[in-house]
C-alpha positions in Angstrom: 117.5 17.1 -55.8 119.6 19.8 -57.0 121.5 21.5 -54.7 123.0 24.7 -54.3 126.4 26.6 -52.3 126.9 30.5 -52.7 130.2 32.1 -52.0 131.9 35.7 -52.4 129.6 37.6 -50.3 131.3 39.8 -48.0 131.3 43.4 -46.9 132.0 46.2 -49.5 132.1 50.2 -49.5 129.6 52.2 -51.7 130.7 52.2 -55.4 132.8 48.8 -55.2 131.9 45.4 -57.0 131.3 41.8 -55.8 130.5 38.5 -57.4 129.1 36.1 -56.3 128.7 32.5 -56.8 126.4 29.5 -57.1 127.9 26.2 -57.6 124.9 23.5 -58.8 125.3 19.9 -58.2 124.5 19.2 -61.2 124.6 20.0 -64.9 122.9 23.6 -65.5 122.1 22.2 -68.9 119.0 19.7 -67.0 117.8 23.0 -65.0 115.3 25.4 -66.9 116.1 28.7 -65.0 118.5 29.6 -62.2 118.1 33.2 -60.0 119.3 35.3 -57.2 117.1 36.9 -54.8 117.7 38.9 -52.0 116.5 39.2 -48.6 117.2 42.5 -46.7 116.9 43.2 -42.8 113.2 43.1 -42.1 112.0 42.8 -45.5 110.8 39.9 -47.8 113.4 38.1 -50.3 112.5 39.4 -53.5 114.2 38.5 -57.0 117.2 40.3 -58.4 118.1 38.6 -61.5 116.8 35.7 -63.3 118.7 33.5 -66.3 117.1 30.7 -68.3 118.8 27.6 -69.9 118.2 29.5 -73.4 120.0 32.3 -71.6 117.1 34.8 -71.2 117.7 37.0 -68.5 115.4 38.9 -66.4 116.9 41.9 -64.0 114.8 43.7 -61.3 114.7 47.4 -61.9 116.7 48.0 -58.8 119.7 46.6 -60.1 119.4 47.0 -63.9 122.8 48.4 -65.4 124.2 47.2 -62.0 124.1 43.7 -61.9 124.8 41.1 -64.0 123.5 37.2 -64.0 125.8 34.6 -66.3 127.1 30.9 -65.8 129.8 28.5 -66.8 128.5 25.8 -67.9 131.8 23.7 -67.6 131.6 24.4 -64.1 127.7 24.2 -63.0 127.9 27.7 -61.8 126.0 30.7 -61.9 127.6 34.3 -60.8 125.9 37.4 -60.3 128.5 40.3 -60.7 127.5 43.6 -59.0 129.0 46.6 -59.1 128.5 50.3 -58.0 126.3 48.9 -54.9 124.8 50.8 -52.8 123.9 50.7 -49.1 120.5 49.7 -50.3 122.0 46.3 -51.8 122.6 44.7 -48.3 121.5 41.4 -47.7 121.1 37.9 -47.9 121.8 36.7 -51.1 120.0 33.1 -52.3 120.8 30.9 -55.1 117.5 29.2 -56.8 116.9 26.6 -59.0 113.6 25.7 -61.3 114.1 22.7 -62.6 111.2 22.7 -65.2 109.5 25.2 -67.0 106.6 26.4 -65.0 107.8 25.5 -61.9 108.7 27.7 -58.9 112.0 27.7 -57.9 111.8 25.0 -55.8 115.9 24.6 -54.8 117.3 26.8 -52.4 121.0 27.7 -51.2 122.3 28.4 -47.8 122.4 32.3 -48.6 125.6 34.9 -48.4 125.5 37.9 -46.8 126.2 41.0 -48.7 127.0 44.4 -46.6 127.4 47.5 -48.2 128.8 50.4 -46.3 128.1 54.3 -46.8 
């Protein structure tokens, strides 16, 4: 059971930045991909950005050039930096795990909300 804790959500003007953080429970080196996906009011939680343990990434066109997905492997965590958001980018942002290759991310955070004003 792998589990998951975002933090550094907040709320955020148009044009500023924001990381935010997934700490894993364990070693990111025994999970085959980690993600972020987002959920805005009233709409279904899509992915944003996608990183694999051979560190392939995979970036929804919404955010391309925007965001960026990494990890520290000393410390089992994932970020996803964001910057020049938009009004647009608001909402709930969930960690996810896929422990194995072929697998759908089957481990789940708590979520951070992300509020971007105009």
């Amino acid at each position: 059971q792998v589990q998951l804790v975002e933090s550094g959500g907040g709320l955020v003007q148009a044009g500023g930045s924001l990381r935010l953080s997934c700490a894993a429970s364990e070693s990111l080196s025994s999970i085959h991909a980690m993600a972020w996906y987002r959920q805005p009011p009233g709409k279904q939680r899509g992915l944003v950005a996608a990183l694999t343990r051979g560190g392939v990434t995979n970036y929804a066109d919404s955010v391309k050039g925007r965001f960026t997905i990494s990890r520290d492997n000393t410390k089992n965590t994932v970020y996803l930096q964001m910057t020049s958001l938009k009004p647009e980018d608001t909402a709930v942002y969930y960690c996810a795990a896929s422990r194995t290759y072929g697998t759908s991310y089957g481990y789940w955070g708590q979520g951070t909300q992300v509020t971007v004003s105009s």
